[in-house]
C-alpha positions, 0 to 999 in steps of 0.5 A, spaced: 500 500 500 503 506 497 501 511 502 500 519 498 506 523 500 502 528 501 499 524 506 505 522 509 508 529 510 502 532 513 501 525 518 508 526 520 507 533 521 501 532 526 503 526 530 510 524 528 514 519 525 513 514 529 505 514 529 506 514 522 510 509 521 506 505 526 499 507 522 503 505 515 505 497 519 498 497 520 494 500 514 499 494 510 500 488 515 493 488 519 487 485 515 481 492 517 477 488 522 470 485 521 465 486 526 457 487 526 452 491 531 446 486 534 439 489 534 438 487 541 431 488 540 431 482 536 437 478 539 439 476 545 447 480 548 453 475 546 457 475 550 465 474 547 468 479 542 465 484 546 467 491 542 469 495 550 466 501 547 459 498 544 457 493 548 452 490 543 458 490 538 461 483 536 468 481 532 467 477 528 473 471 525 472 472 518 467 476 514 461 472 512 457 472 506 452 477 510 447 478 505 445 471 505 443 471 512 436 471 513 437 475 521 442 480 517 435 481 512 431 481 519 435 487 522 438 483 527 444 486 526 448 491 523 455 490 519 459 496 522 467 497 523 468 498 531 470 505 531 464 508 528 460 505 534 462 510 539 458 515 537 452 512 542 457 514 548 454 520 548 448 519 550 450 514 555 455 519 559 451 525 560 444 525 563 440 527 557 434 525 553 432 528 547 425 529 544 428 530 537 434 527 534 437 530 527 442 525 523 444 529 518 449 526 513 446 519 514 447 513 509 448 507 510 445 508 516 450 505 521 450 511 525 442 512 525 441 504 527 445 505 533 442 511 535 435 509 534 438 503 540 439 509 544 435 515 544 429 513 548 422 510 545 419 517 545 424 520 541 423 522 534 429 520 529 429 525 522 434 522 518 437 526 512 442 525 507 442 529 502 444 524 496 438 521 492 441 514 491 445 513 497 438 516 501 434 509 498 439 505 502 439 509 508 431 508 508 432 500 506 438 500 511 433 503 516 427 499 514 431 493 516 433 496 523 425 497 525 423 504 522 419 506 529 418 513 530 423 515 524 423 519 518 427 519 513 428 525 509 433 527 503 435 534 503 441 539 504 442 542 511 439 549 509 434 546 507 432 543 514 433 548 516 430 554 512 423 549 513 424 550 521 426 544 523 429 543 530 432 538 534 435 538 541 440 532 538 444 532 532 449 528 530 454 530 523 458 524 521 460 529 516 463 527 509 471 528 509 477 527 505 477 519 508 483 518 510 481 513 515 478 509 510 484 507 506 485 500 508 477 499 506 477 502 501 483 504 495 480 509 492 480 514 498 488 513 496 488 514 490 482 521 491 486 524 497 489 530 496 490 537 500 486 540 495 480 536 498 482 536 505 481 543 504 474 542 500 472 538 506 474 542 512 470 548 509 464 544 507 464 542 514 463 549 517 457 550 512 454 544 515 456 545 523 453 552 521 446 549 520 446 544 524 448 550 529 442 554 528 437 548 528 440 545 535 435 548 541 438 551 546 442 547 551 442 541 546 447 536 545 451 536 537 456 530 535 461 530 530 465 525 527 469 523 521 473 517 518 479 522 518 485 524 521 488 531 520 487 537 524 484 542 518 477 537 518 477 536 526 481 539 531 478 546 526 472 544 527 471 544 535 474 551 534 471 554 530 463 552 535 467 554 540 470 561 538 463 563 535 458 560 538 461 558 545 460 550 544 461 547 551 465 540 550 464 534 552 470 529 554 470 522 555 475 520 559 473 513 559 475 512 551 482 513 554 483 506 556 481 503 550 487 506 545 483 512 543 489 518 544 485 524 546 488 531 542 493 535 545 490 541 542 484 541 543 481 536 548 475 533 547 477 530 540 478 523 540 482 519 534 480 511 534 487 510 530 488 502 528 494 501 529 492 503 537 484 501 537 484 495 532 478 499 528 479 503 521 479 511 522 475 516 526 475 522 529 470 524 534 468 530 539 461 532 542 459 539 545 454 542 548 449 549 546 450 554 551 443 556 555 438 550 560 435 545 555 429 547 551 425 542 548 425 543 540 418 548 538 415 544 532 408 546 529 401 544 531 399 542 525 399 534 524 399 530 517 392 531 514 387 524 515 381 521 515 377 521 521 373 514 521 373 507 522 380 504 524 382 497 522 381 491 526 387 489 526 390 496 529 385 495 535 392 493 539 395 499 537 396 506 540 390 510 536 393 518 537 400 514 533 395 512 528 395 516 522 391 514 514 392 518 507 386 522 506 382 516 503 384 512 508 388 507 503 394 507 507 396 507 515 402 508 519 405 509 525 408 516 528 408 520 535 403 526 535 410 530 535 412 525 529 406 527 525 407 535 526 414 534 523 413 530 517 407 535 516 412 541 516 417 537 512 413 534 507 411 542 504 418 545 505 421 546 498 428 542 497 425 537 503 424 530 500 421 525 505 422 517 503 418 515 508 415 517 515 414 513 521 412 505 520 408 503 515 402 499 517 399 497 511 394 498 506 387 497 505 385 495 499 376 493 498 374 491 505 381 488 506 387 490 510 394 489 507 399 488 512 406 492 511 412 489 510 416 495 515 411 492 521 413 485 521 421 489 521 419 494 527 423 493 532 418 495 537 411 492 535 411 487 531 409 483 536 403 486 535 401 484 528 395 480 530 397 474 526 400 466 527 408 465 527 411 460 522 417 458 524 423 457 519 427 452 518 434 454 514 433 452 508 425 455 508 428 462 511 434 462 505 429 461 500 424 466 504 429 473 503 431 471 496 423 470 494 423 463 491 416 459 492 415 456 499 411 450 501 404 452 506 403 449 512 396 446 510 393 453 513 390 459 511 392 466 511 397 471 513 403 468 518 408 472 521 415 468 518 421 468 522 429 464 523 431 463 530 424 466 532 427 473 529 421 476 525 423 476 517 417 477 512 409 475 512 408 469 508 400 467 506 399 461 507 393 458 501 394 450 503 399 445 499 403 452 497 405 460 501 405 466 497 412 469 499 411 477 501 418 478 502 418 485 499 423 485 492 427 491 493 430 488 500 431 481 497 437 477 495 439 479 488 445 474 488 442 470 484 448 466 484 449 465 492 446 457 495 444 454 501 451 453 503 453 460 502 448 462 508 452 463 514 451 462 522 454 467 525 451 466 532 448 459 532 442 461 534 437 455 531 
């Protein structure tokens, strides 16, 4: 691996030659670490391969095929390198519990599934990510998680902003130049540049700006990079702190983990590999002066039919039902949800891809459950269905949508692998029609039974 000079030079500058050539040995001579976060709402904790500063995070051995595991489909787990899981520290450390969360820079999405664990039940996730194709995978990646109390939105940060949005947790995993991707990923090797670091630190400060104005007062804001330099981190904290008064929150504990703490400005933490055996991240997070203030939205809700709600959502909290104006369509959203989507949905240069959980559709006198319900993290207990549970070879054949053999019954079934709900199924007899949602399923037509892994040993 040839390291760009400019790199070298500029590395060496900030940290020295011997952290340089230590990062280099282990850029060229360490294999990147493989490792996945649980989704402890739908697995149970394990207990070896531990990451010290995210418990639910595991090191693997190897690396998987993960997209023929049926629990990955499931959102039981999220593949995630370990030092990006740190993010979630903040809101364990300090005595804070949001209403309205922001995560701005968002795709995949492994910074938002691991905040959705960790923000309360009640509080509102806004999920945004300004790039058209990288916010369907953001939403498809949420989808799997469990979409519960979650809207996903594609717009640039002025635009969130110019709508009114505010929120009283935000997180900016903000784009940079990548330097702690280049064992990941050659092309950030061949891509970095001054010229780019440059590009990136200025492009931070725009967003930080606006993350800024939509932050409540006495609000918590986290900032991450996958990059090393001081031009893109150490800057940044300086520059909240010089024109805004952004209090620092330190995390000392991260101390006994490996990660170095900056000299220049304490409170930004580096998880380099060669010292924390994860890929590259910077990290700080700060306070808005002033006592907490509870994010102001307004008090119109998203327009719906008053009127008869289904059966089957009788086990459901009426005030979260909403339906489109004919009734066709219902999901599940907070009033305070319901007022947020409502705002953003008319606001020019706003797309939401979707806003809370999808329940299902009524079409004629019958109701159509939803795909998102069977994946809700929190509710999917509630679908008023029987179980069915999956043997290996039926739940590989499930997620790549091939014919399933029934039951003998009739109806919709919830399908699930080592009691780990996947999709509907509806059983019609000798046969069962797979209801696996095609743009979520196996599209390796060449990947078999054997490729599945076991990761867990579950069943």
């Amino acid at each position: 691996m040839m390291l760009p000079d400019g790199f070298r030079e500029s590395f060496a500058s900030d940290f020295g030659q011997r952290a340089y050539e230590a990062l280099e040995r282990a850029l060229t001579e360490v294999p990147s670490p493989v490792s996945v976060r649980l989704n402890l709402s739908k697995l149970p904790p394990h207990s070896s391969g531990q990451i010290p500063w995210c418990p639910e995070g595991v090191l693997l051995d190897e690396r998987p095929l993960f997209g023929a595991d049926p629990l990955w489909h499931a959102g039981a787990y999220y593949v995630q390198e370990p030092a990006s899981m740190v993010v979630a520290r903040y809101l364990d450390h300090v005595d804070f519990a949001p209403s309205v969360a922001l995560d701005l820079c968002a795709a995949p999405g492994g910074k938002t599934t691991l905040l959705r664990s960790h923000l309360p039940e009640t509080c509102l996730l806004v999920t945004n990510e300004p790039d058209r194709k990288r916010a369907k995978v953001l939403e498809e990646n949420v989808l799997r998680w469990g979409a519960d109390e979650t809207i996903v939105t594609s717009a640039y940060p002025e635009a969130l902003r110019a709508a009114g949005l505010e929120a009283d947790l935000i997180l900016v995993d903000a784009p940079c130049s990548g330097e702690g991707m280049f064992r990941k990923e050659p092309d950030a090797i061949t891509g970095w540049s001054l010229e780019l670091v440059d590009h990136c630190a200025r492009t931070q400060r725009e967003i930080l700006a606006e993350a800024w104005e939509m932050l409540t007062e006495g609000g918590l804001l986290i900032y991450s990079t996958c990059t090393y330099n001081r031009a893109e981190n150490e800057a940044q904290l300086s520059f909240l702190r010089d024109n805004y008064g952004a209090e620092v929150i330190p995390l000392p504990e991260l101390l006994d983990y490996g990660v170095q703490e900056s000299e220049e400005e304490p409170g930004v933490y580096r998880f380099f590999p060669h010292t924390t055996g994860s890929e590259g991240l910077t990290c700080f997070g700060v306070r808005k002066p002033g006592p907490p203030v509870a994010p102001q939205m307004p008090g119109r809700k998203i327009a719906g039919r008053s009127g008869g709600v289904p059966d089957e959502l009788s086990s459901l909290p009426v005030e979260y039902l909403l339906c489109n104006p004919d009734g066709s369509v219902w999901r599940l959203l907070s009033p305070i949800g319901q007022s947020v989507a409502a705002l953003l949905e008319g606001s020019e240069g706003v797309r939401v891809l979707s806003s809370g959980l999808h329940l299902g559709d009524i079409k004629g006198r019958d109701f159509i459950p939803g795909a998102p319900w069977v994946l809700s993290s929190r509710v999917s207990s509630l679908l008023p269905y029987p179980r069915r549970a999956m043997t290996a070879e039926e739940a590989f054949a499930l997620i790549g949508r091939q014919t399933l053999t029934g039951s003998g019954e009739r109806g919709y079934r919830v399908a699930t692998y080592a009691d780990v709900p996947i999709a509907l199924v509806k059983e019609l007899g000798s046969r069962a029609n797979n209801l696996y949602p095609k743009s979520l399923s196996l599209h390796d037509t060449r990947l078999v039974l054997s490729d599945m892994p076991h990761i867990f040993d579950l069943t």
